[in-house]
C-alpha positions in Angstrom: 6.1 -25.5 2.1 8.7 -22.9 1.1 7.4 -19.8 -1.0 4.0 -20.4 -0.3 2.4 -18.1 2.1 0.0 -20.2 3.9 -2.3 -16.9 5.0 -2.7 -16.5 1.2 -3.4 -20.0 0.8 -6.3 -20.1 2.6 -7.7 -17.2 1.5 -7.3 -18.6 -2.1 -9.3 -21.2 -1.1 -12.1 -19.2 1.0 -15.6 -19.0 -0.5 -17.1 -15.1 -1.5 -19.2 -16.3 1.6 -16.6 -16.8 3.9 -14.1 -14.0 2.6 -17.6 -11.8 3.7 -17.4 -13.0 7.0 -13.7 -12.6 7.2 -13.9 -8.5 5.9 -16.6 -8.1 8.0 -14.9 -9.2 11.6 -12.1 -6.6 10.3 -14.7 -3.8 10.4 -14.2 -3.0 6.4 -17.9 -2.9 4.7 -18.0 -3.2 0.6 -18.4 0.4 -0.6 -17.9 2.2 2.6 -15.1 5.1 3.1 -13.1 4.3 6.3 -13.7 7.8 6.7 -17.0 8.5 6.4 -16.9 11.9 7.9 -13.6 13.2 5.7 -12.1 16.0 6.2 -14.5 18.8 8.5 -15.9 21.7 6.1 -13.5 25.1 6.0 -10.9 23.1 7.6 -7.3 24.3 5.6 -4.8 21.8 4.5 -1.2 22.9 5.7 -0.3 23.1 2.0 -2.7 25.8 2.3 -1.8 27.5 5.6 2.0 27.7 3.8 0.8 29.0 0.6 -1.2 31.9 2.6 1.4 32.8 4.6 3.4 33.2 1.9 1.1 35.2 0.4 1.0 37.6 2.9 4.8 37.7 3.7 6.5 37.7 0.4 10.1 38.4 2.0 10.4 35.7 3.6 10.3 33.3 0.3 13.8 33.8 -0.1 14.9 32.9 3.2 12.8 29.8 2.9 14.1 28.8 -0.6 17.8 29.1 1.0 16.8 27.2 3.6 15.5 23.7 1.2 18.9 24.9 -1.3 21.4 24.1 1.7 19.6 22.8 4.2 17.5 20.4 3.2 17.4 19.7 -0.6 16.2 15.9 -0.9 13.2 17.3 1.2 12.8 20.1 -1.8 12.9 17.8 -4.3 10.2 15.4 -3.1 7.8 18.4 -2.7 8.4 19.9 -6.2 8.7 16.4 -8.2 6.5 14.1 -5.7 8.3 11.0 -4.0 9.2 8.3 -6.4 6.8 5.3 -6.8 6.9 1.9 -5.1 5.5 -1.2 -6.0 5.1 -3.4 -2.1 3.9 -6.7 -2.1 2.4 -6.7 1.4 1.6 -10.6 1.4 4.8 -11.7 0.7 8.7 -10.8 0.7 9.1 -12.3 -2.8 8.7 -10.5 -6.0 5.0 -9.0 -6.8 3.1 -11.6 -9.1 3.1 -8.7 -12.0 6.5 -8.7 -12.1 7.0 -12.5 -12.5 8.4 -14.6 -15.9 4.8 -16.7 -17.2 7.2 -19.5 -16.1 7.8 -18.0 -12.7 3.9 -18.1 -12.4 3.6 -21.2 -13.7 5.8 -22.4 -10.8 4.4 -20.5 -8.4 0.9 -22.3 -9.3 2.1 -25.6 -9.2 3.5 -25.0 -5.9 0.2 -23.8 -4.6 -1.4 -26.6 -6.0 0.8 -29.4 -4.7 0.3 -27.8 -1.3 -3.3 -27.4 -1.2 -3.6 -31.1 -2.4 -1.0 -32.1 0.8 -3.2 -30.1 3.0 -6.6 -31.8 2.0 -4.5 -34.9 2.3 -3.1 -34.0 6.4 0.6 -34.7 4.5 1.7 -30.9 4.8 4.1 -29.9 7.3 
């Protein structure tokens, strides 16, 4: 069926048992960090490193501020301001659900709906 993704589908309709198993073949454990270990102790971020160095060779803050001025000013930007925001919907190329009319959802719905009954049925393509 068109504009349903079917991986989506069937996790819709995946017990909390199953969706267990499922996490748990990925390796991802309910309130575990992936990175248990985090960054080591007295280890310095680069952000750092720079800001030192800086520190200790004030003359060359002009030559670097010329530098991001002509040389590379969208780069300057993002550090001072932050990138701009995104909103992906990694499931899907359609629009995120959030950002959907109530009838757009609606639709959407009804569309899952029909298909899961096709599928319990064997009539789905």
């Amino acid at each position: 069926m068109e504009n349903v993704d079917k991986t989506t589908v069937k996790q819709l309709k995946e017990t909390p048992e199953q969706r267990k198993e499922r996490l748990a073949k990925i390796g991802f454990k309910k309130g575990v960090s992936g990175n248990i270990n985090g960054r080591p102790k007295g280890s310095i971020s680069i952000k750092d490193k720079i800001r030192n160095h800086l520190e200790n060779h004030p003359e060359e803050v002009e030559d670097i501020v010329k530098h991001f001025v002509h040389e590379n000013r969208e780069l300057m930007w993002q550090m001072l301001e932050g990138r701009p925001g995104t909103k992906v919907d990694l499931t899907t190329q359609e629009t995120p659900y959030d950002n959907l009319t109530k009838q757009q959802r609606i639709d959407k719905l009804q569309q899952a709906i029909k298909y899961l009954n096709e599928e319990e049925v064997g009539t789905s393509v």
